[in-house]
C-alpha positions as CSV (number, residue, x, y, z in Angstrom):
1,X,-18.0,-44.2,-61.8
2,X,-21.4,-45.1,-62.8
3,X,-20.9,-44.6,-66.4
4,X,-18.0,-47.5,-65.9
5,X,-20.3,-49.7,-64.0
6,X,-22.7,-49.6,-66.6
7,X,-19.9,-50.3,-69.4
8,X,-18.9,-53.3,-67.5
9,X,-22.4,-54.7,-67.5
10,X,-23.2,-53.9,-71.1
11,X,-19.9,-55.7,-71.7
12,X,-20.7,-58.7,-69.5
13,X,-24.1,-59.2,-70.7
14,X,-23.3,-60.5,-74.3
15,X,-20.7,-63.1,-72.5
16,X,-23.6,-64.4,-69.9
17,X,-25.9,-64.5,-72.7
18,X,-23.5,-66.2,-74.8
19,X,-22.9,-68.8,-72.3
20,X,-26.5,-69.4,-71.4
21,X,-26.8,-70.0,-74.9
22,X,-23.9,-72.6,-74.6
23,X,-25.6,-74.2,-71.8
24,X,-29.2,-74.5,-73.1
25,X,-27.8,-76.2,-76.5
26,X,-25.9,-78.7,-75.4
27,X,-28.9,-79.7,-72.9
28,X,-30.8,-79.8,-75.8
29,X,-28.5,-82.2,-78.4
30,X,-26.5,-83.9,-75.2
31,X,-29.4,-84.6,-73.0
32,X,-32.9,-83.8,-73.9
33,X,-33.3,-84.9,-77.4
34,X,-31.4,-88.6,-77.2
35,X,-33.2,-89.2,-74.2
36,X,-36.5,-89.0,-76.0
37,X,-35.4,-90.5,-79.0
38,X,-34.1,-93.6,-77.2
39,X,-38.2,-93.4,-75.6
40,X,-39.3,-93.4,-78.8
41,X,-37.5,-96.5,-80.1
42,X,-37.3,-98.6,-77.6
43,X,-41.8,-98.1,-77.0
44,X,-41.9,-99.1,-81.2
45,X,-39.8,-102.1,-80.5
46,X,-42.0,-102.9,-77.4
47,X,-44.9,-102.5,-79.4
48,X,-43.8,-104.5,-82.5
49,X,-42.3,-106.9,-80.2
50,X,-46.1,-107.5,-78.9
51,X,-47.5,-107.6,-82.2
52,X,-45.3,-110.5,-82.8
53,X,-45.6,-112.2,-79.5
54,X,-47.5,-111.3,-76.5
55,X,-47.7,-113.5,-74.3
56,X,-47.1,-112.3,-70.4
57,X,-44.0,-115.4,-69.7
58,X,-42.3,-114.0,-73.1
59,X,-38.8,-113.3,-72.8
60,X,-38.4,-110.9,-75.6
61,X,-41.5,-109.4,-74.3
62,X,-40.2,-108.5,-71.2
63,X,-37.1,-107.5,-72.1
64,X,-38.7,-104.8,-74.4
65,X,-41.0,-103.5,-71.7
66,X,-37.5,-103.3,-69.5
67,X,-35.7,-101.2,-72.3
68,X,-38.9,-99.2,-72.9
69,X,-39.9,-98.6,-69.6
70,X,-35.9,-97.8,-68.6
71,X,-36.1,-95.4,-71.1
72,X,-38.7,-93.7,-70.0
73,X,-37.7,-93.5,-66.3
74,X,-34.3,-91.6,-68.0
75,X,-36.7,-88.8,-69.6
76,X,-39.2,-88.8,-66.9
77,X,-38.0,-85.8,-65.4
78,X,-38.9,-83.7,-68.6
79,X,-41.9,-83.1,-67.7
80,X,-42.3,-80.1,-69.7
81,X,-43.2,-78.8,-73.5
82,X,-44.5,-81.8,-75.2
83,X,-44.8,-84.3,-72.4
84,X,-47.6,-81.9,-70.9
85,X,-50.0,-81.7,-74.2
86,X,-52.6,-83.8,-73.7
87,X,-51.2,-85.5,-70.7
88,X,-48.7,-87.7,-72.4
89,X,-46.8,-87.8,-69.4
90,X,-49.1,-89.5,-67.5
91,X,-50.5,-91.6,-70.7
92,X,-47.2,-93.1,-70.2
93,X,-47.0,-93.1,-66.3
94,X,-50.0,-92.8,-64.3
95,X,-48.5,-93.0,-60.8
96,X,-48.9,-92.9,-57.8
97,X,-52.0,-94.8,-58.1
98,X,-53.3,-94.4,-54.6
99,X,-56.8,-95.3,-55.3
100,X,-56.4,-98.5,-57.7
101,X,-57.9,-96.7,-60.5
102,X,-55.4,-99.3,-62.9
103,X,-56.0,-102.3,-61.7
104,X,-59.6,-101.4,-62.0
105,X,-59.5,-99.8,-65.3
106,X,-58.1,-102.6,-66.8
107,X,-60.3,-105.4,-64.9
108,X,-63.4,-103.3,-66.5
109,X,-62.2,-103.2,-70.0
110,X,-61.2,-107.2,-69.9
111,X,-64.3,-108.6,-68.2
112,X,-66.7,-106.5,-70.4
113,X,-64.7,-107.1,-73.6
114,X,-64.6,-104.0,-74.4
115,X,-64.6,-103.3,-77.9
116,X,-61.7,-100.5,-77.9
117,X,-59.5,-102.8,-76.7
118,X,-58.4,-103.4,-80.1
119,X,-58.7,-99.7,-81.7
120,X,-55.2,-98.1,-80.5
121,X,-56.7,-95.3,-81.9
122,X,-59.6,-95.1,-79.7
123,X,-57.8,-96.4,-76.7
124,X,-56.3,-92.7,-76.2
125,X,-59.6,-91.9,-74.7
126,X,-60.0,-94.8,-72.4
127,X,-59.4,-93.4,-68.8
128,X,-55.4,-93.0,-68.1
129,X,-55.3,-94.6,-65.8
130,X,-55.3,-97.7,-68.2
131,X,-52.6,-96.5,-70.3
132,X,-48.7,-96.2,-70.1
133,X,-46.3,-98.1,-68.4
134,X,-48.1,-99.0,-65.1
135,X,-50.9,-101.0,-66.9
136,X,-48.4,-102.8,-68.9
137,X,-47.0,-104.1,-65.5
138,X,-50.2,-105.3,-64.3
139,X,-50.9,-107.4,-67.4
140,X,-47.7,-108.8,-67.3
141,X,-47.3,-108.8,-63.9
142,X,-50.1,-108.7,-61.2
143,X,-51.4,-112.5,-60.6
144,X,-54.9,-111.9,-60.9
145,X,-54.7,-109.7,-63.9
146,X,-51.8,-111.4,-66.2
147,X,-54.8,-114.7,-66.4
148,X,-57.9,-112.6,-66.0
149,X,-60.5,-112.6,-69.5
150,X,-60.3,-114.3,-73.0
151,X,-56.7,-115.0,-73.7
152,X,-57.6,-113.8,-77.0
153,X,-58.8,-110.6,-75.4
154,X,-56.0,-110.1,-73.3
155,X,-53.3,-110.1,-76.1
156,X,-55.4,-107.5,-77.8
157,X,-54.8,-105.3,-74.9
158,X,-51.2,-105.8,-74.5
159,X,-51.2,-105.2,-78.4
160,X,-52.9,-102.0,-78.1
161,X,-51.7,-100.8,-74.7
162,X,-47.9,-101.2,-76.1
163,X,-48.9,-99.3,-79.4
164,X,-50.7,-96.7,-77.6
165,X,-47.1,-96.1,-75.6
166,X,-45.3,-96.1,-79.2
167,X,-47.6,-93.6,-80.4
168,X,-47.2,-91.0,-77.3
169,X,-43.6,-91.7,-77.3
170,X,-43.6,-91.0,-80.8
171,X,-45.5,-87.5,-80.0
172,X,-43.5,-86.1,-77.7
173,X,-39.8,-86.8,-80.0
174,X,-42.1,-85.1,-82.8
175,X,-42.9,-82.3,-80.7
176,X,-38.9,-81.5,-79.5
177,X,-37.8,-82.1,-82.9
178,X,-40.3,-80.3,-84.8
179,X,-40.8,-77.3,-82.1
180,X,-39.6,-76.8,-78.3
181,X,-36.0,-77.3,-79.2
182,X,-36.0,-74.3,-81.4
183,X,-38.0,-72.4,-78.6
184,X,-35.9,-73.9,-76.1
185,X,-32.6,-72.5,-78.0
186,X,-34.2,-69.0,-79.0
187,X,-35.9,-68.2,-76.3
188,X,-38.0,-64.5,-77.6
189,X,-40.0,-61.9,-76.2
190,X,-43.1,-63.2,-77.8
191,X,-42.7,-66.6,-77.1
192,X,-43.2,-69.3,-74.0
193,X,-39.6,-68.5,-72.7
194,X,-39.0,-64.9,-73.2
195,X,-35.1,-65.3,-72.2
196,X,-32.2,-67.7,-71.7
197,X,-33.3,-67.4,-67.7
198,X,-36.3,-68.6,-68.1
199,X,-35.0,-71.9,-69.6
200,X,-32.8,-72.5,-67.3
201,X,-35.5,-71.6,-64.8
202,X,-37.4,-74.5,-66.5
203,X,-34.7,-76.8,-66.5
204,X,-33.6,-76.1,-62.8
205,X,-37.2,-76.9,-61.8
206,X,-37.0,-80.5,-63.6
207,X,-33.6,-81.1,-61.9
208,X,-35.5,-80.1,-58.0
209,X,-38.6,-81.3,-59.1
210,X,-37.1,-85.2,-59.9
211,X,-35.0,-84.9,-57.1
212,X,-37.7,-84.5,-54.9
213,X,-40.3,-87.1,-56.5
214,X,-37.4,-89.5,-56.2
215,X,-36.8,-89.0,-51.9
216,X,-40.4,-88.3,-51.1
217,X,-42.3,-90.6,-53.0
218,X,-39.7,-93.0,-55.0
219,X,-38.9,-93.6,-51.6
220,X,-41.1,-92.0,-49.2
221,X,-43.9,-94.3,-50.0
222,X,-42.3,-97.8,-49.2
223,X,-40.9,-96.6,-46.0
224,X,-44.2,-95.3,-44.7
225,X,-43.6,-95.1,-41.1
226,X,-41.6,-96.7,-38.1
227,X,-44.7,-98.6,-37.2
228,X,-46.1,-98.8,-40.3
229,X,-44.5,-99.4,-43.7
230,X,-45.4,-99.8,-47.1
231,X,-43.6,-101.9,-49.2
232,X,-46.4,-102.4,-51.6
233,X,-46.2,-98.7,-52.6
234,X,-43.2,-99.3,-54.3
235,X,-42.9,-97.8,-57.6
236,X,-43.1,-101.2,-60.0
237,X,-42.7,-103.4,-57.6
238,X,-44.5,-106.6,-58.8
239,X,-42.3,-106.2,-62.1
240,X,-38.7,-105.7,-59.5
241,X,-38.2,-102.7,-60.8
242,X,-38.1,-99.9,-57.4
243,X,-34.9,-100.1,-56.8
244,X,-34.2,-99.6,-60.9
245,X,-36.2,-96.4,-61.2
246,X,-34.2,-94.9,-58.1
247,X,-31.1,-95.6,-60.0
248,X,-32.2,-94.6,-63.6
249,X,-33.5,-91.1,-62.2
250,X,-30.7,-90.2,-60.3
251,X,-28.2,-91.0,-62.8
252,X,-30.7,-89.1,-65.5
253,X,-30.5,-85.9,-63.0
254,X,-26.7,-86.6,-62.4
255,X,-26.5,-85.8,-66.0
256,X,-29.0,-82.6,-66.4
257,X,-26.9,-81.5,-62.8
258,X,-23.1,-81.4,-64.5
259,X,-24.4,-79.8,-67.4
260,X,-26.2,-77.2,-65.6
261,X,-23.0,-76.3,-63.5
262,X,-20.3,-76.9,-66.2
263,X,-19.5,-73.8,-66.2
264,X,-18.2,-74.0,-62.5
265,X,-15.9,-76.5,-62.1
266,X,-15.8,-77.2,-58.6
267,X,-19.2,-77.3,-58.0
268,X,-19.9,-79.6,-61.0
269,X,-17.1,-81.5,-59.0
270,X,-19.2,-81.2,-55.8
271,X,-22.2,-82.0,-57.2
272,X,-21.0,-85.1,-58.8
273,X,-19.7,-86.5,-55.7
274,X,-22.8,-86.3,-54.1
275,X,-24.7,-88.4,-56.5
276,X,-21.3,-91.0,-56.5
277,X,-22.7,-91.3,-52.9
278,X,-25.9,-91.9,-53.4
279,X,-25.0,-94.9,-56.3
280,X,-22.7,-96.5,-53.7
281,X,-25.7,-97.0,-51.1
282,X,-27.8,-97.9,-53.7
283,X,-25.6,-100.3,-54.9
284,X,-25.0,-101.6,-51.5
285,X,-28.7,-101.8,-50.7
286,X,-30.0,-105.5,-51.7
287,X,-33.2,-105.3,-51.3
288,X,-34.8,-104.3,-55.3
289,X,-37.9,-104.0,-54.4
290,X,-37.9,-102.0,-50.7
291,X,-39.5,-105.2,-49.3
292,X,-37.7,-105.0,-46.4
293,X,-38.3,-101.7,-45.2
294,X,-40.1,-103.3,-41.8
295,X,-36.6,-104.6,-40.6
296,X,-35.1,-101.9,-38.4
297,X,-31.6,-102.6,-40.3
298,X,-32.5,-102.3,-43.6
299,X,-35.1,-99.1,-43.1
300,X,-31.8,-97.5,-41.7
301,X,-29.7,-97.9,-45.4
302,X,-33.2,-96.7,-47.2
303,X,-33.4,-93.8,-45.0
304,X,-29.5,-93.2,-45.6
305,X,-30.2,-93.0,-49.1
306,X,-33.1,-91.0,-48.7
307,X,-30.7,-88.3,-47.1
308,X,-27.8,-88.5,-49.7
309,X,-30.7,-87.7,-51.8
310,X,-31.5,-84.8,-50.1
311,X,-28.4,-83.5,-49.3
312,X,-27.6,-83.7,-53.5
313,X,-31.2,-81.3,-53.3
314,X,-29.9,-78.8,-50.6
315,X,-26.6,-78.8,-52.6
316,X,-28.6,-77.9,-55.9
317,X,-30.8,-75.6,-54.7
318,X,-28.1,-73.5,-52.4
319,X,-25.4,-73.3,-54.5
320,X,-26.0,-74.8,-58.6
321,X,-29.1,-72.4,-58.2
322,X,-27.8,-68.9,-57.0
323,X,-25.0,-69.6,-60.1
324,X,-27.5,-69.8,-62.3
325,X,-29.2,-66.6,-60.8
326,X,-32.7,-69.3,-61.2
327,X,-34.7,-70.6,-58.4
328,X,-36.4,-74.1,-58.3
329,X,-39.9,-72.2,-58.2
330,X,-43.2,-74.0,-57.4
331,X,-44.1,-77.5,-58.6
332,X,-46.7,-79.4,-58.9
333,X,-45.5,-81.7,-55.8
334,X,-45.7,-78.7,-53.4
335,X,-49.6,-79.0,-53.2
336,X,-52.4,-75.8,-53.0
C-alpha cells in the first residue's frame, strides 16, 4: 500500500509542477510584464509631454500624468523584484504621507532654488518624498504649491520630477525583462525562489497585500471615524483621483485573482463575482473623492464597499489560498 501511495505522488508531482509552471508563465507575459511596460510608456510620454509643455492648466499635461499615474496604480501591487531595488516603488509613490514630508520637500527645493532641480540625474537623491507621482500632484494640483517660486523654476521641476518617474519606470521594465521573469519562470535551488511554491507564495502575498492596502488605507483613511472623518486623507484627492485608484487596483487584483485560480473553475467563478460586486458599489458611489464621508448616508455605501472588499480578502485567503497549498504570509502592512 505504501509503495502505491508513493507511485501516485511521484506520478502527480510532475503534473502539479507542470501546472504551476503554466500558472507562473502566463502571470508573467499576461499580467506582469504589460503592466509594466504600459508604466514605462505612458511615464516617457509624461515626461516628454513636460519637456514640451509644462505648464500646471495644460491639457495634454494632465492627461499624461492621468495615463501615467493610472498605469502605475495597475502595477502597484507588484511590489516585488525590481520595484524594491533602491526604493523605486516609493520613488514613484511615496504615500501615505502622514507627516507632509512632500509638500515640504518640494516647498524647500522651490523657495531655495535649488540647483538639482534641473539635474534629473541628481534628483534621485533628493529626499523621496519629493519624487514620484504624489509630488507631481502637488505641483499641478495643491493651490499654494502649483504658483509657489520662479515660474521658470517651477517648470524645471515638473521637467525633472516627470523624467525622474520615466527613468524609474524605465528601471523596473529593464529589470523584469532582463532578469526576474526568467527567475520568476525557473525558480532553482540556488536562486531567490527555490520552487514553483514559492512564486506563487510571492504572488499570493501581492494579491492579499493590495487587497488589504486598498480596504484599510485606500479607504480606511477617508472614513476615519463616526465622529471624526478624514476626507483629506484621500489617496490623490486634490487631483479627483480616490475613487480612481480604488477602481484601478481592484480591477488589477481581479486580474492577478482569475489567473491564480484558473485552474479551478468555480472558484475563479466565485471569485470574480465578488469583485463584479464590488465595481457595482463603486460605480454607484458618486462621490470621487470620499468627500462625503461625514454624511451618515454616504459613509454607509463607503463602508459597504469597504466590506465587499473584505469579503473578496476572506474569499482569497480561505479558499484561492489552501488551492494553491500558499499562504498570504507577513507583509509589510502587518506592523512589528
Amino acid at each position: 500500500m505504501k509503495r502505491f501511495l508513493l507511485t501516485v505522488v511521484l506520478a502527480v508531482a510532475p503534473v502539479l509542477a507542470n501546472a504551476q509552471t503554466a500558472t507562473i508563465s502566463d502571470i508573467v507575459d499576461a499580467h506582469i510584464l504589460p503592466r509594466f511596460q504600459t508604466l514605462a510608456d505612458t511615464s516617457a510620454h509624461l515626461a516628454t509631454t513636460a519637456q514640451n509643455d509644462c505648464a500646471v492648466t495644460s491639457q495634454s499635461l494632465q492627461t499624461a500624468y492621468t495615463q501615467a499615474f493610472d498605469a502605475w496604480i495597475d502595477a502597484s501591487h507588484l511590489r516585488f523584484g525590481p520595484t524594491e531595488v533602491d526604493d523605486r516603488a516609493f520613488a514613484l509613490a511615496f504615500w501615505p504621507d502622514s507627516r507632509g514630508a512632500t509638500p515640504r520637500s518640494l516647498t524647500a527645493l522651490l523657495t531655495d532654488q535649488d540647483p538639482v532641480i534641473a539635474s534629473p540625474e541628481d534628483y534621485a537623491a533628493v529626499s523621496i518624498a519629493a519624487r514620484g507621482f504624489y509630488a507631481m500632484e502637488f505641483l499641478m494640483y495643491d493651490d499654494e504649491l502649483a504658483d509657489m517660486g520662479n515660474a521658470d523654476d517651477h517648470c524645471t521641476l515638473i521637467q525633472t520630477v516627470t523624467t525622474d518617474i520615466a527613468t524609474t519606470s524605465a528601471a523596473i521594465l529593464d529589470g523584469w525583462q532582463t532578469d526576474y521573469a526568467a527567475r520568476f519562470r525557473s525558480p532553482d535551488v540556488s536562486g531567490i525562489y527555490r520552487t514553483g511554491e514559492e512564486v506563487l507564495q510571492e504572488l499570493f502575498k501581492a494579491l492579499t497585500t493590495g487587497l488589504q492596502f486598498t480596504t484599510e488605507t485606500r479607504l480606511g483613511r477617508p472614513l476615519g471615524t463616526f465622529e471624526r472623518p478624514r476626507p483629506t486623507r484621500a489617496e490623490a484627492w486634490r487631483s479627483g483621483r480616490s475613487i480612481r485608484h480604488v477602481e484601478h487596483s481592484l480591477a488589477a487584483l481581479k486580474d492577478l485573482a482569475l489567473h491564480l485560480s484558473s485552474d479551478d473553475p468555480e472558484l475563479s467563478v466565485r471569485i470574480e463575482t465578488s469583485f463584479e460586486r464590488a465595481a457595482t458599489l463603486l460605480a454607484e458611489l458618486d462621490d470621487p473623492i470620499f468627500a462625503g464621508v461625514a454624511d451618515p448616508q454616504t459613509r454607509f455605501k463607503v463602508e459597504v464597499i469597504q466590506q465587499s472588499i473584505d469579503k473578496i480578502r476572506a474569499l482569497v485567503q480561505n479558499e484561492l489560498g489552501p488551492t494553491l497549498g500558499v499562504a498570504a504570509g507577513f507583509n509589510s502592512l502587518d506592523g512589528d
